[in-house]
N, CA, C and O atoms as CSV, one atom per row, in Angstrom:
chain,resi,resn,atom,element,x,y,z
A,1,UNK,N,N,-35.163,20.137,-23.274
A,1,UNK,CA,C,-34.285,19.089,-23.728
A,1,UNK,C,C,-33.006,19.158,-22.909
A,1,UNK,O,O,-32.751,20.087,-22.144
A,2,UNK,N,N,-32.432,18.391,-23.066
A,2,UNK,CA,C,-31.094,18.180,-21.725
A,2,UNK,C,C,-30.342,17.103,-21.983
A,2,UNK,O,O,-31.051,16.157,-22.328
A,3,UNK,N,N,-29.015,16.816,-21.953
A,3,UNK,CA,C,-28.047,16.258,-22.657
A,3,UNK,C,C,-27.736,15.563,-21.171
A,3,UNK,O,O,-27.468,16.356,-20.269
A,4,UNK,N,N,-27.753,13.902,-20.797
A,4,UNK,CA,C,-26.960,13.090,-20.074
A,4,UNK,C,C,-26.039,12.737,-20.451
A,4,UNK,O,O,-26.153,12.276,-21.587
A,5,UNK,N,N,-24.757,12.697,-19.924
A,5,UNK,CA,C,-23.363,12.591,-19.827
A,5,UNK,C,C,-23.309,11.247,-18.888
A,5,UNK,O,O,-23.929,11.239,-17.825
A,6,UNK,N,N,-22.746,10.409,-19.205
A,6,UNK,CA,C,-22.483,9.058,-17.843
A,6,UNK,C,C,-20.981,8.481,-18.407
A,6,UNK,O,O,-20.605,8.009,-19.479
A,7,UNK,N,N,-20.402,8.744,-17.247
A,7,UNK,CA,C,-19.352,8.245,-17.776
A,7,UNK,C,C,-18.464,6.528,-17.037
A,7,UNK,O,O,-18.388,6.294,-15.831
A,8,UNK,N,N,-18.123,5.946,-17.730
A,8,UNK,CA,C,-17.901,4.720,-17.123
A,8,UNK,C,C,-16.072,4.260,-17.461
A,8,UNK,O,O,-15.531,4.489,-18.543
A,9,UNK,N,N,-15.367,3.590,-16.263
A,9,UNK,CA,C,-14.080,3.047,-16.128
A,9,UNK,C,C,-14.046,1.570,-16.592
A,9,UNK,O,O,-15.004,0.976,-16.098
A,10,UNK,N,N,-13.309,0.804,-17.335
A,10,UNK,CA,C,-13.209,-0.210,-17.239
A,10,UNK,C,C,-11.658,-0.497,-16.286
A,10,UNK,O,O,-10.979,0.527,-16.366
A,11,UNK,N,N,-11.118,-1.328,-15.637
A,11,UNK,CA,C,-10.304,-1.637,-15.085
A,11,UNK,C,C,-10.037,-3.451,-15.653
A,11,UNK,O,O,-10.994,-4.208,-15.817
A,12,UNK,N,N,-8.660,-3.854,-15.868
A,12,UNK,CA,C,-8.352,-4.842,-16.419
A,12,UNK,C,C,-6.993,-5.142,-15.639
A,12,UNK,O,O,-5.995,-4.460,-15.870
A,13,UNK,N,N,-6.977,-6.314,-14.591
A,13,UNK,CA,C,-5.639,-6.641,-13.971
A,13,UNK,C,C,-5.042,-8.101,-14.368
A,13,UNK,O,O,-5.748,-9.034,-14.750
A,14,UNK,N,N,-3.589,-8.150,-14.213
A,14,UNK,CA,C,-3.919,-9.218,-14.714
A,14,UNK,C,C,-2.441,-9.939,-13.040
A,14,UNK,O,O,-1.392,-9.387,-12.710
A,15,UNK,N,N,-2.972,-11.039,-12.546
A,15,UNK,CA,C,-1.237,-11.212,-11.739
A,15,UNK,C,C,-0.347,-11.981,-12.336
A,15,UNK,O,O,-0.739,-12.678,-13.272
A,16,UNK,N,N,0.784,-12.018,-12.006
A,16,UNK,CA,C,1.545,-13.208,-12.569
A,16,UNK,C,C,2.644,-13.620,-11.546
A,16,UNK,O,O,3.205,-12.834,-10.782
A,17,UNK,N,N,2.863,-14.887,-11.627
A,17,UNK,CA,C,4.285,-15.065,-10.897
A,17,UNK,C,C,5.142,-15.753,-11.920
A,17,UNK,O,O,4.842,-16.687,-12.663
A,18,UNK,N,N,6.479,-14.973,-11.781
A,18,UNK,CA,C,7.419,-15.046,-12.518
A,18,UNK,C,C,7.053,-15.645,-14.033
A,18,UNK,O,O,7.452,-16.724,-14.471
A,19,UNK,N,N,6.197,-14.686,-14.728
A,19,UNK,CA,C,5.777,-14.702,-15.845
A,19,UNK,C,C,4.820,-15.327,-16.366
A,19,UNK,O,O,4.425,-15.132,-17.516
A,20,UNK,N,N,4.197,-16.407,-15.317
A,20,UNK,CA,C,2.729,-16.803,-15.682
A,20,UNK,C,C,1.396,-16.478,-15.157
A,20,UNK,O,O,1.272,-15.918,-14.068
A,21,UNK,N,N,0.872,-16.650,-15.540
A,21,UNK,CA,C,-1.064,-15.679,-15.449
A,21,UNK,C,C,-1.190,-16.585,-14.368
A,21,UNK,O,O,-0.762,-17.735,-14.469
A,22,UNK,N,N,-1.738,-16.168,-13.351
A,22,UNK,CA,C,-2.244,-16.916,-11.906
A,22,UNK,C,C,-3.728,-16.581,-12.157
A,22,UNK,O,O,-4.587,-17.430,-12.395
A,23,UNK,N,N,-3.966,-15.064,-12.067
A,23,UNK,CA,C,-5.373,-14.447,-11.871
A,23,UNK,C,C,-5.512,-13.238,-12.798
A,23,UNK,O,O,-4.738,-12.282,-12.763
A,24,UNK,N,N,-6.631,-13.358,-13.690
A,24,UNK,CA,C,-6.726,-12.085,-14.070
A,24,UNK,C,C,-8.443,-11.401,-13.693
A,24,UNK,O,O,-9.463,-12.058,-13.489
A,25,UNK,N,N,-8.299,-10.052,-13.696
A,25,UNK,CA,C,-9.220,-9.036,-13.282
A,25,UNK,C,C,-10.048,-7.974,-13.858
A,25,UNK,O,O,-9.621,-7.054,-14.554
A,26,UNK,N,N,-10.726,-8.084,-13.666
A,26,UNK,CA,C,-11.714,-7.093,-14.645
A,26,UNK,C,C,-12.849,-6.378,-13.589
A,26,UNK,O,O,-13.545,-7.149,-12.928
A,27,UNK,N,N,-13.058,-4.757,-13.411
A,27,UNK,CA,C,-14.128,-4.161,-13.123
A,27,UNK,C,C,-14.434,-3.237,-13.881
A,27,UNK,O,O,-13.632,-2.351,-14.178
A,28,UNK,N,N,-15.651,-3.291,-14.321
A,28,UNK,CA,C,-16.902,-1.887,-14.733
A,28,UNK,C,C,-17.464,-1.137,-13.913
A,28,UNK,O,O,-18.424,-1.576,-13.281
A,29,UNK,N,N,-16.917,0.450,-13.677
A,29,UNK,CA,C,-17.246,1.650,-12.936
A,29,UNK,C,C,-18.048,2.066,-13.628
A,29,UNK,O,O,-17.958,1.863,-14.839
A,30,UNK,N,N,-19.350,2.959,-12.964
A,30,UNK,CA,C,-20.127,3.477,-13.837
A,30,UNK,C,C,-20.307,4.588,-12.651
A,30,UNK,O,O,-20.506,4.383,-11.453
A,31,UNK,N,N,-20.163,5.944,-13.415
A,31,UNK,CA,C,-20.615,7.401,-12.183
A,31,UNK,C,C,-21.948,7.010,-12.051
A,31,UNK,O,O,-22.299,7.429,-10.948
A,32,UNK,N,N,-23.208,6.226,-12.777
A,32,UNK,CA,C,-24.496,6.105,-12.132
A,32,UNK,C,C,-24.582,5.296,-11.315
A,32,UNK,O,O,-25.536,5.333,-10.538
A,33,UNK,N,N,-23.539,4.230,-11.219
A,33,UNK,CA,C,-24.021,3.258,-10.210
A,33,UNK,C,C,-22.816,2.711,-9.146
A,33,UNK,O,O,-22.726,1.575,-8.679
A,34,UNK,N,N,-21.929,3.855,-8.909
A,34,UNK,CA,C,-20.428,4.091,-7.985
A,34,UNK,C,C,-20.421,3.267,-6.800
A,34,UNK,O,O,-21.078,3.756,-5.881
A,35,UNK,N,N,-19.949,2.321,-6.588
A,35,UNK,CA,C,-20.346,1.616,-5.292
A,35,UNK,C,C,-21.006,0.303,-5.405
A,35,UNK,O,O,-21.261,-0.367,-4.404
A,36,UNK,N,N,-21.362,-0.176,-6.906
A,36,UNK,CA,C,-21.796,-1.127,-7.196
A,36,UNK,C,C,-21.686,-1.421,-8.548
A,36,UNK,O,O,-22.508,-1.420,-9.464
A,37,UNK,N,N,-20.286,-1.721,-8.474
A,37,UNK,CA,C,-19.613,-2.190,-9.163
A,37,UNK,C,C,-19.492,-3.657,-9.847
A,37,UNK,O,O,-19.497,-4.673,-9.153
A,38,UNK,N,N,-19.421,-3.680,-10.769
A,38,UNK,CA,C,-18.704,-5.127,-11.069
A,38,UNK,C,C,-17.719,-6.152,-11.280
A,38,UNK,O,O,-17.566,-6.527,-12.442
A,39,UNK,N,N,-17.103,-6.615,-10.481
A,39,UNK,CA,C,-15.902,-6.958,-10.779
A,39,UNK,C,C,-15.659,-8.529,-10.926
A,39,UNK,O,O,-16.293,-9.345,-10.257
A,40,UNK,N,N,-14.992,-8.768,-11.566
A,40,UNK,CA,C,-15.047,-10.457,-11.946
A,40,UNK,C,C,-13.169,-10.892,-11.531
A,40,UNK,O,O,-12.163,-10.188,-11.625
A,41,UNK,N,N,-13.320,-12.108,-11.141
A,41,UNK,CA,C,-12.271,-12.832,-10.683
A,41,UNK,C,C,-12.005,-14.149,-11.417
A,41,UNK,O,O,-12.793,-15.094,-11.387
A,42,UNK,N,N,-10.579,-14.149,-12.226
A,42,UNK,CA,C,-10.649,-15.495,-12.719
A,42,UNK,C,C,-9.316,-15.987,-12.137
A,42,UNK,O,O,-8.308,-15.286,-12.045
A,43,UNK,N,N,-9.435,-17.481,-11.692
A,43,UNK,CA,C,-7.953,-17.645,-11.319
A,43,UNK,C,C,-8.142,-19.390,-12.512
A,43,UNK,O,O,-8.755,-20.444,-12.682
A,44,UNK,N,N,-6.816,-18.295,-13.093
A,44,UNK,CA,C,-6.616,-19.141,-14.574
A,44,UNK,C,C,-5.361,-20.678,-13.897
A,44,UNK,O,O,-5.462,-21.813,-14.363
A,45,UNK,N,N,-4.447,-20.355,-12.931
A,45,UNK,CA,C,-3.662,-21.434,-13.152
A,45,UNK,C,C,-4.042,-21.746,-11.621
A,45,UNK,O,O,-3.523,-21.115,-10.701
A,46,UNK,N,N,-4.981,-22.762,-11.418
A,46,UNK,CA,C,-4.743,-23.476,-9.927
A,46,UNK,C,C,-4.115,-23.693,-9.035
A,46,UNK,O,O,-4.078,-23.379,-7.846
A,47,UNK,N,N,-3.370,-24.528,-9.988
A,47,UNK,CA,C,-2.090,-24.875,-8.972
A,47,UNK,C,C,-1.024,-23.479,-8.593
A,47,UNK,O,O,-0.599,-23.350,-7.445
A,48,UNK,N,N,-0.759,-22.742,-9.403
A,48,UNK,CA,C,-0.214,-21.790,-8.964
A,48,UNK,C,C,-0.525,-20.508,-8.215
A,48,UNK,O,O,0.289,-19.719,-7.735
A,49,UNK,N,N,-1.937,-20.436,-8.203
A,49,UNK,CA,C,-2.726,-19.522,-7.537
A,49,UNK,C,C,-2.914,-20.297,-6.165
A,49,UNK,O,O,-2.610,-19.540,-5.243
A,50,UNK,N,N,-3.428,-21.916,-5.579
A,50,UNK,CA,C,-2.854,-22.440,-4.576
A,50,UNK,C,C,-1.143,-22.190,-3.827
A,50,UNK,O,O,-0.973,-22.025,-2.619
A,51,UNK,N,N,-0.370,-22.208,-4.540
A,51,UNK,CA,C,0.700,-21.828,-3.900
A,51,UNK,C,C,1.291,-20.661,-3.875
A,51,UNK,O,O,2.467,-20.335,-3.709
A,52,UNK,N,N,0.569,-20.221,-4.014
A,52,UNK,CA,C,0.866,-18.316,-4.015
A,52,UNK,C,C,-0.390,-17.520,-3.158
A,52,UNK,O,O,-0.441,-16.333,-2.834
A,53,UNK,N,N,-1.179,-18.390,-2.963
A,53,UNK,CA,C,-2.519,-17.386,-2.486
A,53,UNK,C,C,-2.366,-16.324,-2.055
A,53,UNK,O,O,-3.021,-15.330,-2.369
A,54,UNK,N,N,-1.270,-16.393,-1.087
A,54,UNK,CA,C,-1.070,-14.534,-0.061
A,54,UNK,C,C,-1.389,-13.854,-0.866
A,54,UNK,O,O,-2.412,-13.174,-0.949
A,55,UNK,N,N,0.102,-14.045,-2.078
A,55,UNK,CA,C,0.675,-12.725,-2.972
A,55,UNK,C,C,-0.336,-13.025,-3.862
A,55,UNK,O,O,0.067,-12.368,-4.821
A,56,UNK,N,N,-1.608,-13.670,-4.329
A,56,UNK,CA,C,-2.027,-13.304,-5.005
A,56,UNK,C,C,-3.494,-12.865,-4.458
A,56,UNK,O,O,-4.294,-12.308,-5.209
A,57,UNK,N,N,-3.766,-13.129,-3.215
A,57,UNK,CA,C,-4.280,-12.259,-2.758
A,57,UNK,C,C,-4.207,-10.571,-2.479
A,57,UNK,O,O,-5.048,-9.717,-2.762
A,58,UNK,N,N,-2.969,-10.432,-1.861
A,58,UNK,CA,C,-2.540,-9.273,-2.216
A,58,UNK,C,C,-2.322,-8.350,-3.062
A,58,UNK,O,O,-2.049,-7.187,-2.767
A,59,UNK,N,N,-2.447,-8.882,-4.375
A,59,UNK,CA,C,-2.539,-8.064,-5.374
A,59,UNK,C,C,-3.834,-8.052,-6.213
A,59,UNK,O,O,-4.113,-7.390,-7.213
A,60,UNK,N,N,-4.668,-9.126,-5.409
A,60,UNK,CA,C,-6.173,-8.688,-5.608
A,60,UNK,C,C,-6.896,-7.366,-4.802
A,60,UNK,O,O,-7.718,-6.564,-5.245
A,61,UNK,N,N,-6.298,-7.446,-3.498
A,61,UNK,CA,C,-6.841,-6.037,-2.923
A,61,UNK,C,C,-6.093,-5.200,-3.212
A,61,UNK,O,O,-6.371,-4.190,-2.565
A,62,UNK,N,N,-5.058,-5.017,-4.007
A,62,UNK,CA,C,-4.711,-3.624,-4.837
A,62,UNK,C,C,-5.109,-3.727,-5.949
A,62,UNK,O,O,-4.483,-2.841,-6.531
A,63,UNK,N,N,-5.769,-4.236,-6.712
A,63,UNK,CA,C,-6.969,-3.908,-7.411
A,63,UNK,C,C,-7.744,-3.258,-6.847
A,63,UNK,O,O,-7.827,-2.040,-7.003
A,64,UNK,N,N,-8.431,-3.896,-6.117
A,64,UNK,CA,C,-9.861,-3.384,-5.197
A,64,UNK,C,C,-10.016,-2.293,-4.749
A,64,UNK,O,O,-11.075,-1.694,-4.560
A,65,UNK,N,N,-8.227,-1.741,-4.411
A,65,UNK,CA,C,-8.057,-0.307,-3.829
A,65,UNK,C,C,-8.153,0.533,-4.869
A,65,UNK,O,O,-8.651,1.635,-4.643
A,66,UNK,N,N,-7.778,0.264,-6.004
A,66,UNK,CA,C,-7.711,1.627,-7.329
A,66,UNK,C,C,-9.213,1.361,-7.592
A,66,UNK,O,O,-9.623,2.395,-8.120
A,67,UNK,N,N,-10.488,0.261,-7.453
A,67,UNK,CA,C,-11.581,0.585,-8.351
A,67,UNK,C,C,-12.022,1.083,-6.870
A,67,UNK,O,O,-12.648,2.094,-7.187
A,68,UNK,N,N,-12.079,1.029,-5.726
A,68,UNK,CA,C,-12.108,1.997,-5.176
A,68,UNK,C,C,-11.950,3.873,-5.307
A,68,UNK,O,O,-12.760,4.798,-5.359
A,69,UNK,N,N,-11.039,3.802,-5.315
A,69,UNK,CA,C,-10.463,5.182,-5.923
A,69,UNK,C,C,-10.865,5.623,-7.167
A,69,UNK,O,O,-10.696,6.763,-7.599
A,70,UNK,N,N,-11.325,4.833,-7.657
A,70,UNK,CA,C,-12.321,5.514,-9.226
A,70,UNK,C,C,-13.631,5.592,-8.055
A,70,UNK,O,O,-14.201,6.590,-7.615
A,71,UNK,N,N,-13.756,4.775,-7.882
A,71,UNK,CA,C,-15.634,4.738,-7.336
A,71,UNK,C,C,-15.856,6.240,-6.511
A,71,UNK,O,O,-16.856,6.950,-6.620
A,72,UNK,N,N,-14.559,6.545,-5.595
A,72,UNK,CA,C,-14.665,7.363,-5.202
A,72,UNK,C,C,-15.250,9.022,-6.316
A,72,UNK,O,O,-16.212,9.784,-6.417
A,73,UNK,N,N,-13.785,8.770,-6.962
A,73,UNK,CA,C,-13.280,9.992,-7.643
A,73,UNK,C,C,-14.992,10.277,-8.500
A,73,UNK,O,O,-15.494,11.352,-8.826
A,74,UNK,N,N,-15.630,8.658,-8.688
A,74,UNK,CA,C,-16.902,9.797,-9.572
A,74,UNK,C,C,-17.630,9.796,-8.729
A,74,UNK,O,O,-18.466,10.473,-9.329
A,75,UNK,N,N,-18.263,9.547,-7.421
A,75,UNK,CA,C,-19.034,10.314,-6.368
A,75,UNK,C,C,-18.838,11.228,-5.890
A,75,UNK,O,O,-19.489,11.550,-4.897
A,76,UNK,N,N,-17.891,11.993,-6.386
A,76,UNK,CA,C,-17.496,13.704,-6.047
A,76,UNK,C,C,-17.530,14.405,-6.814
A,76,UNK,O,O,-17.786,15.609,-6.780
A,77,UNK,N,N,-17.113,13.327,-8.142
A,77,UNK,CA,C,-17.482,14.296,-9.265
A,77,UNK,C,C,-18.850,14.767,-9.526
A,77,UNK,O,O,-19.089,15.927,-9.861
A,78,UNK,N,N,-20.167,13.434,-9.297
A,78,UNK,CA,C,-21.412,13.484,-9.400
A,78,UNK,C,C,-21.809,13.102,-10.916
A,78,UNK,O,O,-20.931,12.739,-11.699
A,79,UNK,N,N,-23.230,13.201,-11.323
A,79,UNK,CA,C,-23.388,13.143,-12.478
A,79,UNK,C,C,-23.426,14.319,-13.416
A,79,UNK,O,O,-24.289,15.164,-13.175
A,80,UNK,N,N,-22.854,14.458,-14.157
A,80,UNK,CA,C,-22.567,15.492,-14.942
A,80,UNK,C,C,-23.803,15.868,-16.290
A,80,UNK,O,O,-23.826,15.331,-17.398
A,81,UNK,N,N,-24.830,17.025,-15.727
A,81,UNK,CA,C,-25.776,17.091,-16.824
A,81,UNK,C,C,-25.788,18.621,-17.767
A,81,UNK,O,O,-25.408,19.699,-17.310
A,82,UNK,N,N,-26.135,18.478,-18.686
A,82,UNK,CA,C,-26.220,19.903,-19.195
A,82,UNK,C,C,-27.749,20.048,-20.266
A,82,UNK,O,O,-28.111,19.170,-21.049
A,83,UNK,N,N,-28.286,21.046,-20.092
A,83,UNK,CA,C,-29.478,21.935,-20.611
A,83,UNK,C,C,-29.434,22.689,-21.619
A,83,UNK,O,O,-30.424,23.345,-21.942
């Protein structure tokens, strides 16, 4: 008999310019499936996500960089089993 352990990140971003929701963000890390990830993109205000695209681009790939950095952190960790 043997006990699986899986452990999973949720990540939740949200952007704003000067106090309104442009885009918000969501990924599910899972140590079984690190690297294939899920991440969802909503861009809630159009027009303001049109005139902002850079910066709200930009703070979409700093998202991308921290579920990165989880994805990493559990492929080193590995899967964690015990007997």
């Amino acid at each position: 008999m043997k006990l699986n352990i899986k452990k999973s990140t949720t990540l939740n971003g949200e952007v704003t310019i000067e106090g309104i929701l442009a885009v918000t963000l969501q990924a599910n890390i899972s140590d079984e499936s690190a690297g294939n990830t899920y991440i969802n993109q909503s861009i809630i205000d159009q027009d303001l996500y049109s005139q902002n695209r850079k910066l709200c681009r930009e703070k979409i790939s700093e998202f991308q960089e921290k579920v990165y950095e989880i994805e990493d952190r559990f492929i080193e960790e590995g899967v964690k089993t015990a007997e």
